[in-house]
Structures are given as structure tokens and as C-alpha cells.
C-alpha positions in Angstrom: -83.0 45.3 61.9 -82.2 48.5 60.2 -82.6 48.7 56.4 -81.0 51.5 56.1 -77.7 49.7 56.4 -78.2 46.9 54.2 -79.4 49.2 51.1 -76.2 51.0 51.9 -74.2 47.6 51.6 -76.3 46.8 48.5 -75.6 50.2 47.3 -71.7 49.6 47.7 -72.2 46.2 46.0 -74.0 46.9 42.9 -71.3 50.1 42.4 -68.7 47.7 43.0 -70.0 45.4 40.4 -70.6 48.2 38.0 -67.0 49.3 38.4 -65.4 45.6 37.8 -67.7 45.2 34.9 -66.5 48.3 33.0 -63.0 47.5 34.1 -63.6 43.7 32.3 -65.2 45.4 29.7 -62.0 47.8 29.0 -60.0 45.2 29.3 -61.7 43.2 26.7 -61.9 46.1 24.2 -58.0 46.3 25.0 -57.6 43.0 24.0 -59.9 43.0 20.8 -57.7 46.1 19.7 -54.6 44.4 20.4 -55.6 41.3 18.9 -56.5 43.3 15.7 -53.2 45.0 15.4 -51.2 41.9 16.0 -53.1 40.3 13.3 -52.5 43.5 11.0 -49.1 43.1 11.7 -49.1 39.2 11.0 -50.7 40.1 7.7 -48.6 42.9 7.0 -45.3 40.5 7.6 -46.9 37.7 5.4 -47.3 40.1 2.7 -43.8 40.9 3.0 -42.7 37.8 3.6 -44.6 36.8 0.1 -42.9 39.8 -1.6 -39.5 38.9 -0.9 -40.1 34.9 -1.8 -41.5 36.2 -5.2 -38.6 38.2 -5.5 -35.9 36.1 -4.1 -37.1 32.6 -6.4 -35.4 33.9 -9.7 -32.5 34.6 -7.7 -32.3 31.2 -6.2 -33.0 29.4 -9.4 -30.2 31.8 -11.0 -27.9 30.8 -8.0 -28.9 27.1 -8.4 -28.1 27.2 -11.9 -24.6 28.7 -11.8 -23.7 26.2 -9.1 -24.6 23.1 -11.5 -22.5 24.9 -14.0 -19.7 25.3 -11.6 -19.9 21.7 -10.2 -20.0 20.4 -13.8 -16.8 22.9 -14.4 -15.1 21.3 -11.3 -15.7 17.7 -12.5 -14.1 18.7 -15.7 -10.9 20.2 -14.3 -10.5 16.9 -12.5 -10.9 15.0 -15.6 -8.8 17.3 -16.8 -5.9 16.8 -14.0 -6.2 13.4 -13.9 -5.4 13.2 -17.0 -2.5 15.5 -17.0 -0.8 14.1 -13.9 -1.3 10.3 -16.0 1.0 11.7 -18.6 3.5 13.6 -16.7 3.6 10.2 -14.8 4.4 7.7 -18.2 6.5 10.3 -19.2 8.8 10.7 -16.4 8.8 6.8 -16.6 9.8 7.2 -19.9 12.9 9.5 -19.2 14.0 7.4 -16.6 14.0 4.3 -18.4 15.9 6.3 -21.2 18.4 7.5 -18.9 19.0 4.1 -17.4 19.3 3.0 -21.0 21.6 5.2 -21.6 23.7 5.2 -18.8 24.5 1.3 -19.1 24.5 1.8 -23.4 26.0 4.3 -23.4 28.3 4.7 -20.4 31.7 2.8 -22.4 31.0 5.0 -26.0 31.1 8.6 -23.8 34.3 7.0 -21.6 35.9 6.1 -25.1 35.1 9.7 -26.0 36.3 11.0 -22.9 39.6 9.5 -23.4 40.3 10.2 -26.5 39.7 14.4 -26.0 42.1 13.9 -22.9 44.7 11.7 -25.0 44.1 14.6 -28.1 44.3 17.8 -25.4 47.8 16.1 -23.8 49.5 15.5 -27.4 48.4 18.9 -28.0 49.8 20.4 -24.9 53.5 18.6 -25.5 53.5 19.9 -29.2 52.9 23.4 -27.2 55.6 23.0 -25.0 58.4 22.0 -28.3 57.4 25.1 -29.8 57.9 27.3 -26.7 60.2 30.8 -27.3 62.3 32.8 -25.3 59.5 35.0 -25.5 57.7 32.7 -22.9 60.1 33.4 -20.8 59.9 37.1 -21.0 56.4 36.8 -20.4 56.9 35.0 -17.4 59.0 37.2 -15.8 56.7 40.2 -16.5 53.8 37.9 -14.8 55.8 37.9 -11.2 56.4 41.3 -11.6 52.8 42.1 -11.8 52.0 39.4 -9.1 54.7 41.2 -7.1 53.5 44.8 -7.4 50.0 43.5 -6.8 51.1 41.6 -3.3 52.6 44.8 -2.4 49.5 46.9 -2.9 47.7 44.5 -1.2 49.6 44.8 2.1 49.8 48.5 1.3 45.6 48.5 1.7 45.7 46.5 5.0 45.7 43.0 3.8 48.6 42.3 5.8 47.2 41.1 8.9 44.7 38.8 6.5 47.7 36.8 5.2 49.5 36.9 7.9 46.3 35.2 9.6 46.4 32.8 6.8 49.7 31.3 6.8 50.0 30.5 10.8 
């Protein structure tokens, strides 16, 4: 047997072994220096993560504040509406009984009333008529001669074929 080879095989081995121990060794100080940076930056986001909690708690107790005040301002205005639609409610009943009051009360005092202005504008109209003048007349005529001279212009400006339409 030739030892030659076998120290060359050992040889081989124990570089080997030397080469995949400073690779696991490497690796290892990679991963201690990546382990201390992730925990650096774990740190570094608690820290800021702290900051903005002491920051943002005056805020949220401001926000929680004004929120109570608006709740309580919303119970009000529906205190408030309720109440307002109650009234507008007994007082709409109100008008309505009024006006059904007033309708059957009433109804035979505004006829009476009613008749009497017509009774008083016909006896007034007849005395009218008595006292009429020959000026009336005149006045009358002058009227149709206007209405005349009026119908003229009219079919003069092309309103012909309009009343002509009209009285087929």
C-alpha cells in the first residue's frame, strides 16, 4: 500500500474541511451582522413608533373630546326638532280645526254677506243705467270705431290667416 496517496487524500480532506469551516464561519459573522442591523432597525422603528404615540395622544384625546361635544350637540338638535315638529304638529291641528269651525259657523254669515254685496252691486248697476246720457251713446260709437280700426290693422300685420283659422 502506498502512503503517498492516502496523505494526499488526507491532504485534500483537511483543506476541504478548512475551506467549509471558513465558509460556515463567514456565514455566521453574516448572520450576526445582519441580525444586528435588523435589531437596530427594530429599535430604531420602536423609537419612532414611541415618538409618534407621544405625539399623536393629545391629538386623540383633542379629537375624542370634540366628538363628545359634537354627539352631545347632535342629541340637542334632536331635542331640539322634536320639539319643533311637536308644535308645528298641534298647530296645524289647530288651524284645521279652526277652519272646519269656521267653514260650518261661518259658512251662512259670509253667504248672507255675499248676497247682500250682489243684491247692493245690481241696485247700483240699474240706478246706472236710469241715469245713462246720450253721451253714452257717443262713446259707444267711438269704441267700434277704435275696435274697427284695430281689426283692420290687425289683418294689415298678417293676422288674417289666424282668424280666419279661428272661425272655421
Amino acid at each position: 500500500m502506498d502512503l503517498s496517496v492516502t496523505n494526499t487524500w488526507l491532504a485534500v480532506g483537511a483543506i476541504s474541511l478548512a475551506v467549509i469551516a471558513l465558509a460556515v464561519i463567514a456565514a455566521l459573522a453574516y448572520i450576526a451582522v445582519a441580525a444586528r442591523k435588523v435589531s437596530e432597525s427594530a429599535a430604531r422603528a420602536s423609537d419612532a413608533i414611541e415618538q409618534v404615540s407621544r405625539q399623536v395622544s393629545p391629538l386623540a384625546s383633542q379629537t375624542s373630546a370634540f366628538l363628545g361635544d359634537v354627539h352631545e350637540l347632535v342629541q340637542q338638535l334632536r331635542h331640539t326638532d322634536q320639539a319643533a315638529t311637536e308644535t308645528v304638529e298641534k298647530i296645524a291641528t289647530r288651524v284645521r280645526q279652526v277652519g272646519a269651525i269656521a267653514r260650518s259657523g261661518f259658512w251662512p254669515a259670509i253667504a248672507a254677506a255675499r248676497g247682500a254685496a250682489a243684491l247692493v252691486g245690481w241696485l247700483a248697476g240699474r240706478e246706472s243705467r236710469r241715469d245713462a246720457t246720450p253721451d253714452s251713446s257717443r262713446s259707444r260709437a267711438k269704441d267700434q270705431s277704435l275696435d274697427k280700426a284695430a281689426e283692420a290693422r290687425f289683418a294689415y300685420e298678417g293676422g288674417e290667416q289666424v282668424r280666419s283659422g279661428a272661425s272655421r
